[in-house]
N, C-alpha and C positions, 0 to 999 in steps of 0.2 A: 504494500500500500504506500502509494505515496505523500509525503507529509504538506499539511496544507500550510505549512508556517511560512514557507517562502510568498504566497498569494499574499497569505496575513500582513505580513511585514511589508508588503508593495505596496498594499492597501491604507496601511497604516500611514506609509510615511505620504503617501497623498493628502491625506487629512492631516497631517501635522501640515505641510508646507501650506494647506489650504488657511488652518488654524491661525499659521503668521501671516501669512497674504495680510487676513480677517483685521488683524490688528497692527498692520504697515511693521510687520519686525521682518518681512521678505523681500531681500534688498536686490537691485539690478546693478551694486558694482562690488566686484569682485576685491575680497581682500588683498594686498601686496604679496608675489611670491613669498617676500620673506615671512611673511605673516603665516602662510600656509606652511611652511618647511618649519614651527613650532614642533619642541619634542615632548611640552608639557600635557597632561593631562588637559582634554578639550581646548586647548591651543592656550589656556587662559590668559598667558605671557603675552599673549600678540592678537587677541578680538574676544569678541563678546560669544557668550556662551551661543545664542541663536544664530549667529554669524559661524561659529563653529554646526551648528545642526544644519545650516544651508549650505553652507562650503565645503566640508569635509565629513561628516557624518550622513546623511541624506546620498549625493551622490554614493559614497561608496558602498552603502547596504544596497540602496539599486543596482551598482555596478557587481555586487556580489551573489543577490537573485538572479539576477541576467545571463551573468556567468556561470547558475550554476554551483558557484562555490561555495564551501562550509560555512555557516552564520555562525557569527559568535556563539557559545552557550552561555554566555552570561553577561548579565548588562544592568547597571546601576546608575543611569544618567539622571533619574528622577531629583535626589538631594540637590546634586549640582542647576539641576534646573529650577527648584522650587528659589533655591539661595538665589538665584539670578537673575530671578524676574518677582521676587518681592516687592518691589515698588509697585509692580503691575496686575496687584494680584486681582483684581476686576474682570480683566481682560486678558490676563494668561492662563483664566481657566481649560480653557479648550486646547491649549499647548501641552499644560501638564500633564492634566488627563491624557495625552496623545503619547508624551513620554512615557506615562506608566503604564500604555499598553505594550509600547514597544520593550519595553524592559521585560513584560514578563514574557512576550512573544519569545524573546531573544535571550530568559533565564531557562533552563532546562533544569 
């Protein structure tokens, strides 16, 4: 039988990007190379946590459904996300919620 987590997690991260669209945190300019080449956890040294879910977290779960390849089994973005958009808490509901599916989609 084949696992439907890959679907799940495609699906997911649609309604996340749709969630920041929702509330203008889905940006059309692209962080600085160097910004991307961060070796911190979710790049924190060089962009914003949601800047990290549209730049480098988002493309490469896509890029790793598409390909087929292993998803993580484990994933803990939620804290980092709540801590990050506390100012926003109004209007980051629909993002959190979106993280804490994807975490547990992607905890085994």
């Amino acid at each position: 039988m084949v696992s439907e987590q890959p679907a799940q997690v495609l699906r997911e991260l649609g309604v996340l990007q749709r969630e920041m669209e929702n509330v203008g945190l889905w940006s059309d300019l692209s962080p600085s190379e160097e910004a991307m080449m961060s070796s911190q956890p979710f790049c924190c040294d060089t962009m914003s946590f949601t800047s990290w879910l549209q730049w480098i977290f988002v493309p490469r779960m896509r890029y790793m459904v598409e390909s087929n390849k292993q998803l993580p089994d484990k994933s803990a973005m939620y804290p980092m996300a709540a801590e990050a958009l506390v100012d926003m808490q109004d209007q980051s509901k629909g993002i959190l919620d979106s993280v804490k599916r994807l975490d547990m989609l992607l905890t085994s």
